[in-house]
C-alpha positions in Angstrom: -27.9 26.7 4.3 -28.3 25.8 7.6 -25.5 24.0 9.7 -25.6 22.3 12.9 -22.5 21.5 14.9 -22.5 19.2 17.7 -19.8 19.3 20.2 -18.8 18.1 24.0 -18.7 14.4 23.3 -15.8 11.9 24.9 -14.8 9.4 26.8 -16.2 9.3 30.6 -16.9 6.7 33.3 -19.4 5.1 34.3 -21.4 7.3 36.5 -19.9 10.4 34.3 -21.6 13.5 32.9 -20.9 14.8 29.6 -22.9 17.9 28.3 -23.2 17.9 24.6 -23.9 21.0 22.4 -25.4 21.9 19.2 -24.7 25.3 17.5 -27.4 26.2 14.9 -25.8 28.9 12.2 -29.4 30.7 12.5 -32.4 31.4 15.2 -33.4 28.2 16.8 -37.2 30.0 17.3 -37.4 29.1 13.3 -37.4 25.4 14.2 -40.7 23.9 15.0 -38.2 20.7 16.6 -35.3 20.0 18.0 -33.2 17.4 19.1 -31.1 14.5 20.2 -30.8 11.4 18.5 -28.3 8.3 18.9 -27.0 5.5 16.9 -24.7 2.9 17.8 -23.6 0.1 15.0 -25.8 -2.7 13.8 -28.8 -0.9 16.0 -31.6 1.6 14.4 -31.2 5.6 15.1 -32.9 5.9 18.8 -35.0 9.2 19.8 -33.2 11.3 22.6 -34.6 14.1 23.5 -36.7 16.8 21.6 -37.6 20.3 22.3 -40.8 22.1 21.1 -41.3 25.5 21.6 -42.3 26.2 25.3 -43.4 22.8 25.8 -42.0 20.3 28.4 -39.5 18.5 26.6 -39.7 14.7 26.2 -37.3 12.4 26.5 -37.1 8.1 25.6 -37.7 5.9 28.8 -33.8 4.8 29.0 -32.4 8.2 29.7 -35.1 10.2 31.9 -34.2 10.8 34.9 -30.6 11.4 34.0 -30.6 13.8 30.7 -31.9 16.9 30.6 -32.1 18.8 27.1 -32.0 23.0 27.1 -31.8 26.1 24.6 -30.4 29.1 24.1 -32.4 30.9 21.9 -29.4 33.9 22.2 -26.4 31.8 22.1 -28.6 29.4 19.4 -27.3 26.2 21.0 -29.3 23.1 21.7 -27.7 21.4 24.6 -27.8 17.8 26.1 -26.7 17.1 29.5 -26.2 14.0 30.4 -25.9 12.4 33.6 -25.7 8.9 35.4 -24.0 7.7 32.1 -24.1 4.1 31.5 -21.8 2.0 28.9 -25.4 1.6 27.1 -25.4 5.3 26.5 -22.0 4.8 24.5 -23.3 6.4 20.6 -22.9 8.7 18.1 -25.5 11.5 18.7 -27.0 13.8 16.6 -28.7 16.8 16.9 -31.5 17.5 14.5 -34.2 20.5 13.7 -36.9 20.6 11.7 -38.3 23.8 10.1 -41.2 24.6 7.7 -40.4 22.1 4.5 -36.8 20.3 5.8 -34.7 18.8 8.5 -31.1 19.3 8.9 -28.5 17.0 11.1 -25.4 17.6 12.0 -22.6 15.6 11.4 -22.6 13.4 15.1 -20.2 13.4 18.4 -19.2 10.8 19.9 -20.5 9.6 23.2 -18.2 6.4 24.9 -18.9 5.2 28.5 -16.4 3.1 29.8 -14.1 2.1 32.6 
């Protein structure tokens, strides 16, 4: 079974950095996918950040420039660093990977951006 557990969420400032982490119980090179998602009440789950293999990873329009999503293929940890945090970024987010025939979530941390 595998098990993502994301981490490193809280409450900052605006203008904050937070740097969030997924640990994956088993090699990240057996996902095809992975990444950051976000959901805040009454508003659909938004694309992050995702991660393919060696490929430049891709991030939605409201967070480039500030977030920056890495692996450790060793340590099997997906991280999201976040910068330049805004109260807009303030969400549950998820980590996600997708292998062969199933994606797996993990259960959420929570992001809040206020003064």
């Amino acid at each position: 079974q595998v098990r993502l557990v994301e981490s490193g969420g809280g409450l900052v400032q605006p203008g904050g950095s937070l740097r969030l982490s997924c640990s994956v119980s088993q090699s990240i090179s057996a996902f095809s996918y992975m990444g950051w998602y976000r959901r805040t009440p009454g508003k659909e789950r938004e694309l992050v950040a995702t991660i393919r293999g060696s490929r430049s990873p891709e991030y939605a329009d409201s967070v480039k420039g500030r977030f920056i999503i890495s692996k450790d293929n060793a340590k099997r940890i997906v991280y999201l660093q976040m910068n330049s945090l805004r109260p807009e970024d303030t969400a549950s987010y998820y980590c996600t990977a997708r292998g062969l025939s199933a994606s797996y979530w993990g259960q959420g941390t929570q992001v809040t951006v206020s003064s």
